[in-house]
N, C-alpha and C positions, 0 to 999 in steps of 0.2 A: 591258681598256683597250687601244686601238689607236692605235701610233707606227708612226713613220717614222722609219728614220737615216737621214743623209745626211754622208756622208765621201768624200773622194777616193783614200784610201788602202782597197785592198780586205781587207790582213787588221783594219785598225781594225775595219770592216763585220762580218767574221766574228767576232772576237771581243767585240765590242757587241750581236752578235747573241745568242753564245751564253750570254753573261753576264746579260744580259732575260731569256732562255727559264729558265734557272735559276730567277730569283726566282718565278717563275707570274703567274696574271693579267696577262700582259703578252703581247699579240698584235702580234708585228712584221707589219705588212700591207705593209710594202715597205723593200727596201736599195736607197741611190742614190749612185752613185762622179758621178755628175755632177747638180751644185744646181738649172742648167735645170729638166731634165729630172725632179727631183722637184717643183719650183714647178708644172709642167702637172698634175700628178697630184694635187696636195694637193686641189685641189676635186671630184676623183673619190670619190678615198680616206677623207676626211673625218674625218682621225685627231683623238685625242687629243692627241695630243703629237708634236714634232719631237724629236728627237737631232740636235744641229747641231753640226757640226766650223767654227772661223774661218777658219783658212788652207785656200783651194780656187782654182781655176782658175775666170776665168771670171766669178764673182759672190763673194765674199767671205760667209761667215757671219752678220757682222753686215749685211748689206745685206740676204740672203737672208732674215732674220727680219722684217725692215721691213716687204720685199713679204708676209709671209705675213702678219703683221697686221694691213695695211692689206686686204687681202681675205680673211680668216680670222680676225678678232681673239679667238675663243672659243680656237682652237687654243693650247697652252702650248709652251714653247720653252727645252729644258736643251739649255745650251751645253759639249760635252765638245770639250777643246780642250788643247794642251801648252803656251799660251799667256799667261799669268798676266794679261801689260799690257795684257788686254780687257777686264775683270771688271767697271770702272767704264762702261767702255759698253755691254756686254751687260745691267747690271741697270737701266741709263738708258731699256733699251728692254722694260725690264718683263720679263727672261728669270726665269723660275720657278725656274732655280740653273746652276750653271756650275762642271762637273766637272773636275778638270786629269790628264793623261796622264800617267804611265801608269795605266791604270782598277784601282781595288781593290772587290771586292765590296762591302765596310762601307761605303764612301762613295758609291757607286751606288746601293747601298741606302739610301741616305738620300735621294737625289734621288729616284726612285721610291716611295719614302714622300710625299714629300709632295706629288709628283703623282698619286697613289691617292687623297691625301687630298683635294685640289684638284677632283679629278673626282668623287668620291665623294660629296662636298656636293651635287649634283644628285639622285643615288641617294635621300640621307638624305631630302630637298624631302617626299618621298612617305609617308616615315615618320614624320614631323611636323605632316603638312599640315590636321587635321583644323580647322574652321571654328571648333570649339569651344577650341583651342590659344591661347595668349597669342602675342600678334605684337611681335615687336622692330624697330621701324622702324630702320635706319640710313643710309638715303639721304637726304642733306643734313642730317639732327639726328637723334638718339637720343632715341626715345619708344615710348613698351610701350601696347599695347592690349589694354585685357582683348576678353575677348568679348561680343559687342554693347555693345560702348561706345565713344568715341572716343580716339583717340591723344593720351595725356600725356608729357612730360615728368617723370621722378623728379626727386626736390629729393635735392644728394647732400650729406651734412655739408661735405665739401671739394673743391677740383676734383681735387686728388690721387685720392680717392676715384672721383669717375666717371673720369678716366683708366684707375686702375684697371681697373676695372670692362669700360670698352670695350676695352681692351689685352686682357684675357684670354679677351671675347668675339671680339675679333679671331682671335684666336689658339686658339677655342673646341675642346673634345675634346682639348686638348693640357695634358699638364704643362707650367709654364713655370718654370724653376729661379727660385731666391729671388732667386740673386745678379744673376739679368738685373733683377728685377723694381726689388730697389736702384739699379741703375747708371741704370733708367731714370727711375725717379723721385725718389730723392735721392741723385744723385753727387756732392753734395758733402759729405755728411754722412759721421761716423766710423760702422763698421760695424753696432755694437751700438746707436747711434743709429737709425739707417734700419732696424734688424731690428726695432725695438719700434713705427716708424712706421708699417712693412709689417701688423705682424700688430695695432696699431689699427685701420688703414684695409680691414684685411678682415673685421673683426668689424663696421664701420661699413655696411659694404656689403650683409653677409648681414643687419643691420637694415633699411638701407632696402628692400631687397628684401622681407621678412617683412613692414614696414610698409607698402608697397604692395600686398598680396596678390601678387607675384609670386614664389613658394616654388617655383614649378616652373624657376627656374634657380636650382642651386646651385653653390656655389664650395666643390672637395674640396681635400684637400689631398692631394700625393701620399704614396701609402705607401711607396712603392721609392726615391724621390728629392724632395729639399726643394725642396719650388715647390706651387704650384698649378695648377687646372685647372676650365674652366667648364664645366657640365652644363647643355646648352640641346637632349637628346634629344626632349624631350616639350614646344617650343617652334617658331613659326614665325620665320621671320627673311626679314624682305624680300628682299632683294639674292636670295636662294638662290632664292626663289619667282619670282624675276621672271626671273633666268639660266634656271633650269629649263626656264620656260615660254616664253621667247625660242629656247633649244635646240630645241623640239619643233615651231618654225613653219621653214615651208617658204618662199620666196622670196613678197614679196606679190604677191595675186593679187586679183580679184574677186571672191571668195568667203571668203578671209581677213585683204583690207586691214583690217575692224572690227576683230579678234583682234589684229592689229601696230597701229591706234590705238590700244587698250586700253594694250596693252605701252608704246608707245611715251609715253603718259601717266601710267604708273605710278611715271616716272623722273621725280621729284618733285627733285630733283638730285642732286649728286655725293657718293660714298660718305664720310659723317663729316665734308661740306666746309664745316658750322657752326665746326669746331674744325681748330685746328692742328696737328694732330698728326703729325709728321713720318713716322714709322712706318708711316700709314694711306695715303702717298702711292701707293705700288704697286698697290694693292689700288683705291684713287682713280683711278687712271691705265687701267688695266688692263677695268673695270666703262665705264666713261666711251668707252674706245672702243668693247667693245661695242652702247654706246648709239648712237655718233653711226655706225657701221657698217649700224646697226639702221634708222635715220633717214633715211643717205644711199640705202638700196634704198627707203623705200616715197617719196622724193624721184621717183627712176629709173621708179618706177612711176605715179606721179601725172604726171609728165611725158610719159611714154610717152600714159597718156592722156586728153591733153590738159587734164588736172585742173589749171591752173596755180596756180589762189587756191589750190590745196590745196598744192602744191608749196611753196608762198611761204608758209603756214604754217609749215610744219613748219622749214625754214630761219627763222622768224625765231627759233621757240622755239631752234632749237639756238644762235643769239646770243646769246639770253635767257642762258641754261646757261653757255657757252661762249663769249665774244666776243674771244675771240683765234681762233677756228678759221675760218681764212683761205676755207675753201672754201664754209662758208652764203652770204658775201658774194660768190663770185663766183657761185654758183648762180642768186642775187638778180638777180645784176646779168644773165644771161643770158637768164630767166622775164621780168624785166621789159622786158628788149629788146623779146622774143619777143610782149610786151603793148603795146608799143610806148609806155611810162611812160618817155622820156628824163629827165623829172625824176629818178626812185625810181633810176635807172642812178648818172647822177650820187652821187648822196646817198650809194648801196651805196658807190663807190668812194671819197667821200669819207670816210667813215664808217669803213672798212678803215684807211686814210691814218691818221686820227686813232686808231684804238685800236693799231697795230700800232706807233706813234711813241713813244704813252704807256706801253705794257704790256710792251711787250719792243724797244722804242727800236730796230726795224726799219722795212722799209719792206716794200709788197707784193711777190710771188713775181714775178718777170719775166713770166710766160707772162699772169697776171692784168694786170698793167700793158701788156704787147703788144694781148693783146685789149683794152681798154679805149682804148690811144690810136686802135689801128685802127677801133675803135666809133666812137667823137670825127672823128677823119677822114673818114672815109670814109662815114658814116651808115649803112651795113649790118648785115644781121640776123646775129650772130656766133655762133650756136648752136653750140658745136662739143664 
């Protein structure tokens, strides 16, 4: 696995170094005392993971992760920091965990756990993948597909039940203690209540499972520690197969824009976003920019040549998905300049106007509203 620290302090550096090289599988490919200066290199280096220090000179930590995910969104981002009063904004921005100074082996090792595990999920893709494997959809609704057949829907005795059920496939390969599994689902109940709930609603689940033929994911219990844990070795699971195969394409080109249509089709939408489940919002958030990172290159590319109606596709699905993401509409509204559709210009910006009032009671970015009156005035071509 290959990271990059980035600290202003140079023995932080050194002993962040030496404390990775310890654990193994962990390939430091660069130390950087200035954030610049690693922001140039991320797209060379093409790590795994950041180690991001907040307090720095220059660019701040949390700013620094923005830029990295808004042009690296695959890249993961553990925030080691001596700074406690960030931890709400660093996991706002989908930071994979957030270490505090002074660094102890046991709790770096937990960060590095579960960015091995993080990254890992790609590796396993290969070891699951056969055509003949049962497929776990979770992009936009949870449905299991035998082989050669189509994608259902299980009927679960309770929603408790599939909650269940998707929390621990969430959380899949992992023990997950009893006591989380209580708080999560009946914190208001007395202990011994919720524990006879808990271990109904897991007897309910290993049925409907058996009742669907799907016996190839089991629910273990652990042996070392009281919880559970989901067994989906010898299962596919969307999200993983499509990360995977998103990982392995190269910028689109003429010869692989089909292979990123494909991709870009197979995001059927947003991770578990049938259901509310508050938990799933990271992992939602996270997959989601991927997509629209994924979207906005083969945009750049359609544009570059000259593909407009194809351009203007792809922008409208990402509304479809997503109609708070402020930049399909100004994309629109620049393709349609560039088509010379002053009506579609219009509509884009009015259409922005009315979702961005209703959905999050804002208004457009400045720079989208600049170019747009300047459009309006002046009647020129604003491509910029």
């Amino acid at each position: 696995m290959r990271v990059i620290l980035v600290d202003d302090e140079r023995l932080a550096l050194l002993q962040l170094t030496k404390m990775l090289e310890k654990m193994g599988g962990i390939d430091v490919v660069g130390t950087y005392l200035n954030p610049i200066e690693a922001i140039e290199w991320i797209g060379e280096l093409r790590p795994d993971a950041v180690f991001l220090d907040i307090h720095m000179p220059g660019i701040d930590g949390l700013k620094m992760a923005v830029q990295i995910q808004e042009n690296c969104p695959a890249i993961q981002i553990v925030f080691v920091t001596a700074f406690d009063q960030y931890a709400v904004q660093a996991f706002d921005l989908n930071a994979l965990d957030y270490v505090m100074k002074p660094l102890h082996m046991d709790r770096l090792g937990r960060a590095v756990q579960r960015l091995q595990d993080r990254v890992r999920g790609d590796v396993n893709v290969t070891v699951s993948s056969s055509p003949q494997s049962v497929l776990i959809r979770c992009l936009k609704t949870l449905q299991f597909e035998m082989p050669g057949q189509k994608s259902e829907r299980l009927k679960w005795r309770t929603s408790k039940a599939q909650e269940l059920f998707v929390y621990l496939l969430h959380h899949r390969g992992r023990v997950i203690a009893r006591d989380e599994l209580l708080e999560l689902l009946w914190p208001d109940f007395e202990e011994r209540r919720a524990a006879a709930q808990l271990y109904t609603t897991i007897y309910q689940i290993r049925q409907s499972l058996q009742r669907n033929e799907v016996g190839s994911v089991t629910i273990n219990s652990g042996s070392l520690t009281d919880g559970y844990s989901l067994d989906t070795s010898t299962v596919r699971i969307d999200t993983e197969e499509w990360e995977h195969q998103l990982k392995q394409l190269d910028s689109p080109e003429q010869h692989t824009i089909d292979k990123h249509e494909s991709l870009f089709n197979q995001y059927t939408g947003d991770y578990l976003s049938d259901y509310d489940y508050l938990w799933a919002e990271h992992e939602r958030e996270r997959l989601r920019r991927l997509w629209l990172h994924h979207a906005q290159n083969m945009i750049r590319f359609y544009t570059r040549q000259g593909m407009h109606s194809e351009a203007i596709r792809i922008n409208l699905k990402i509304q479809q998905l997503n109609p708070v993401f402020e930049e399909s509409y100004f994309s629109l509204m620049k393709l349609y300049d560039l088509s010379h559709h002053n009506a579609a210009v219009e509509e884009q910006y009015m259409l922005l106007t009315e979702t961005l009032k209703r959905e999050l009671d804002s208004r457009p970015d400045d720079r989208v509203a600049q170019w747009y009156q300047g459009w309006k005035s002046e009647g020129l071509v604003y491509n910029r």
